[in-house]
C-alpha positions in Angstrom: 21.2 -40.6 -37.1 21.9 -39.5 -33.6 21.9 -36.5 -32.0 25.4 -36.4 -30.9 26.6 -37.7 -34.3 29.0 -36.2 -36.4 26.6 -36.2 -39.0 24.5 -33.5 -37.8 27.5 -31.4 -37.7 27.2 -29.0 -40.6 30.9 -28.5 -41.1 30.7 -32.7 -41.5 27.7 -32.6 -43.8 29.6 -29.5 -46.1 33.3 -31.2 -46.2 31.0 -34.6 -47.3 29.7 -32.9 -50.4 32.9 -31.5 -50.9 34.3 -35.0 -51.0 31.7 -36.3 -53.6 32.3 -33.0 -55.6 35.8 -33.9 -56.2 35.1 -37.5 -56.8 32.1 -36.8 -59.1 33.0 -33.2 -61.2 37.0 -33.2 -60.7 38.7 -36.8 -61.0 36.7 -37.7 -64.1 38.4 -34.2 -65.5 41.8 -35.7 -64.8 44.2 -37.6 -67.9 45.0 -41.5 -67.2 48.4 -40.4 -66.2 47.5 -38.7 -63.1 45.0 -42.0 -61.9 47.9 -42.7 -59.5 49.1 -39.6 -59.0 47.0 -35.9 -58.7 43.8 -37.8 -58.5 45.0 -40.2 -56.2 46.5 -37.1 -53.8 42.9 -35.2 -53.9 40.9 -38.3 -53.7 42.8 -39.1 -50.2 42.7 -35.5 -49.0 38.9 -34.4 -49.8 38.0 -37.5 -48.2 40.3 -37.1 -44.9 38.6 -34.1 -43.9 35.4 -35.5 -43.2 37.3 -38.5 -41.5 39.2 -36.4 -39.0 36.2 -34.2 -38.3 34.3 -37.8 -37.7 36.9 -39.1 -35.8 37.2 -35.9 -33.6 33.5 -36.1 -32.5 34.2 -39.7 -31.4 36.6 -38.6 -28.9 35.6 -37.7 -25.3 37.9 -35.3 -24.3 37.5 -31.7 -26.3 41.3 -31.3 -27.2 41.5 -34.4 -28.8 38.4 -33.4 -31.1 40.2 -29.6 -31.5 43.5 -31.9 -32.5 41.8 -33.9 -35.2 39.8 -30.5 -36.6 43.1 -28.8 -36.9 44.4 -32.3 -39.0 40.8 -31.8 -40.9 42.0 -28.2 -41.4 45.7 -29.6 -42.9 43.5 -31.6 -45.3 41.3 -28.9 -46.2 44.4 -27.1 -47.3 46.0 -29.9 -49.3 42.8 -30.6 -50.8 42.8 -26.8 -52.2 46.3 -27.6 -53.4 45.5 -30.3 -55.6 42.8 -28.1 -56.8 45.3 -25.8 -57.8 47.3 -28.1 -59.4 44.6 -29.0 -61.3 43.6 -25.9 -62.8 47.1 -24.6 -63.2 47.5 -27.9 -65.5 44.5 -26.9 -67.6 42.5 -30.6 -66.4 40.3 -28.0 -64.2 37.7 -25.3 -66.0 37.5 -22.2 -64.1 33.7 -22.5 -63.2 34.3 -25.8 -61.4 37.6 -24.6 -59.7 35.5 -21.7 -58.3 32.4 -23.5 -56.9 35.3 -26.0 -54.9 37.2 -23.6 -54.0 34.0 -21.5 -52.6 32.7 -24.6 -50.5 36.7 -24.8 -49.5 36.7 -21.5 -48.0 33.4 -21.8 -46.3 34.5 -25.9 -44.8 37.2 -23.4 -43.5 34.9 -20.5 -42.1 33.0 -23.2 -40.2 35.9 -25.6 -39.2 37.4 -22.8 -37.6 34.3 -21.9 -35.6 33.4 -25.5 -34.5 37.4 -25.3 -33.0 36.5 -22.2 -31.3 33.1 -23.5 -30.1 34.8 -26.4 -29.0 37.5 -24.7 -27.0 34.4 -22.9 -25.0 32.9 -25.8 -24.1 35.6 -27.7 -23.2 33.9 -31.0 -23.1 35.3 -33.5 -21.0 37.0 -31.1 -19.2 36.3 -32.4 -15.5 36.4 -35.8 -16.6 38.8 -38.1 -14.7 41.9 -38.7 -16.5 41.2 -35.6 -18.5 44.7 -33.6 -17.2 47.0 -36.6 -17.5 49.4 -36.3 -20.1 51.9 -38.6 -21.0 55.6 -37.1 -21.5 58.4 -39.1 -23.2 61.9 -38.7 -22.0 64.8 -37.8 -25.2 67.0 -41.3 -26.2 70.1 -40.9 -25.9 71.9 -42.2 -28.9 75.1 -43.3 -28.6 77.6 -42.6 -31.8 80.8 -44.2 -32.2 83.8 -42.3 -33.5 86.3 -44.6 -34.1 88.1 -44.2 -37.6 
């Protein structure tokens, strides 16, 4: 492990266990009906926060990482859906939807300050190429109105 490396980010290492909470205490909890359904949804979004915070650190210029924190955020909040879905269905006991839905709120605590950290430092700031921006014009579309 690296220094600079996404791992060391505690926010990474806390959405990780997350991750292998749901795929370890929650999906085994789930009926066969929902193999392709609820479990598949939760299994996707617990493990698309980590990814996005992952692929955030990878990316030089600080807005991009703040853009793929605020997508791990969007997970994180899907993820706690399913969660609820879960336990509203009776497939989730009460203990186990509280200790998720504790480390939940505390990925969000932390994801939030790692965004504002970020913003701070603004990483890659001064960079070359770090102000360009690339703006598409509006196609026009063309619709005929002939009976």
């Amino acid at each position: 492990m690296t220094e600079q490396s996404f791992e060391t980010l505690k926010v990474w290492q806390k959405s990780h266990q997350l991750m292998l909470d749901v795929h370890h205490k929650l999906i085994p909890l789930l009926p066969k009906e929902e193999k392709y359904g609820l479990a598949d949804q939760v299994r996707r979004s617990s493990k698309s926060v980590g990814a996005n915070i992952a692929e955030g650190t990878g990316r030089f210029y600080f807005m991009d990482n703040v853009r793929f924190c605020y997508m791990a955020r969007g997970s994180l909040d899907e993820t706690l859906n399913h969660l609820l879905v879960s336990k509203d269905l009776g497939f989730c006991e009460n203990e186990l939807y509280e200790n998720l839905r504790a480390q939940i709120e505390e990925i969000r605590r932390l994801l939030n300050g790692y965004i504002t950290w970020l913003k701070t430092k603004k990483i890659g700031a001064n960079e070359p190429g770090a102000t360009l921006a690339v703006h598409e014009l509006p196609a026009e579309y063309l619709i005929d109105q002939t009976d």
